[in-house]
N, C-alpha and C positions, 0 to 999 in steps of 0.2 A: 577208171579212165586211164589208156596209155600216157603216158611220158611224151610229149613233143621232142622229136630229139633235133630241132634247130629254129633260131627264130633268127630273121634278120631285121636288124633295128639299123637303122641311117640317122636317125636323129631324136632326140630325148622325148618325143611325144611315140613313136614308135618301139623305145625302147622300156615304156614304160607301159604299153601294151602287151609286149613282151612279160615283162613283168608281174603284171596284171592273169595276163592268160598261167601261167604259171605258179602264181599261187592258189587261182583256182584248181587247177588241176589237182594241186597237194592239199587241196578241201582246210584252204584258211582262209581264214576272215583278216580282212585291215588289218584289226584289231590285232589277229593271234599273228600277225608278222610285225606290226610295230610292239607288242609284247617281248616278240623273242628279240627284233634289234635294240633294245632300250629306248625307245623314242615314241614319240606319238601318232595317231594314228592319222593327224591331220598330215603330219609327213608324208605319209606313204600314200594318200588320197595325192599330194600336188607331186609324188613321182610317178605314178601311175597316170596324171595330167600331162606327163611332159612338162613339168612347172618345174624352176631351179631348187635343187636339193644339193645338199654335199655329196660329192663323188664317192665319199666313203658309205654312203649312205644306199646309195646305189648298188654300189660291191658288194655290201655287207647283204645286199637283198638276195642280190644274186645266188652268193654262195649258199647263204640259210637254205634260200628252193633248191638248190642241189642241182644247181644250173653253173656252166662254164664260158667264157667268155673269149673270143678271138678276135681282135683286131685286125679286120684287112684293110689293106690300103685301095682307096677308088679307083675304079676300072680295071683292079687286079681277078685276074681267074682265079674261080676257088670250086674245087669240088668236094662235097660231101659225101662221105660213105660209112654208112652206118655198121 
């Protein structure tokens, strides 16, 4: 399966679909990303919920899946190009 190369998240249940979609793609389990962050897997079930987790927790997901992260500001133009 290709690589997704953008996902847009507006808010933590979106960004944890994101998320979500992404470590499927890289054929893991919960488990083998709460494995590789230190943490449990119930964690990663309420980030993928859009449920409050630590931001670092977040980040740390991020990077492992070999995903990059950009803050735009609302109503600001953005174009992608791959």
């Amino acid at each position: 399966m290709s690589q997704t190369p953008f996902y847009r998240a507006v808010d933590a249940v979106s960004l944890g679909r994101a998320i979500s979609d992404a470590r499927k793609e890289a054929s893991l389990t919960q488990q083998d990303l709460a494995d590789r962050l230190g943490t449990a897997r119930r964690t990663i079930v309420r980030l993928e919920h859009g449920e409050a987790v630590s931001v670092i927790v977040a980040m740390n997901a991020i990077r492992v899946l070999g995903r990059d992260v950009a803050l735009v500001p609302r109503f600001a133009k953005l174009q992608v190009k791959a």
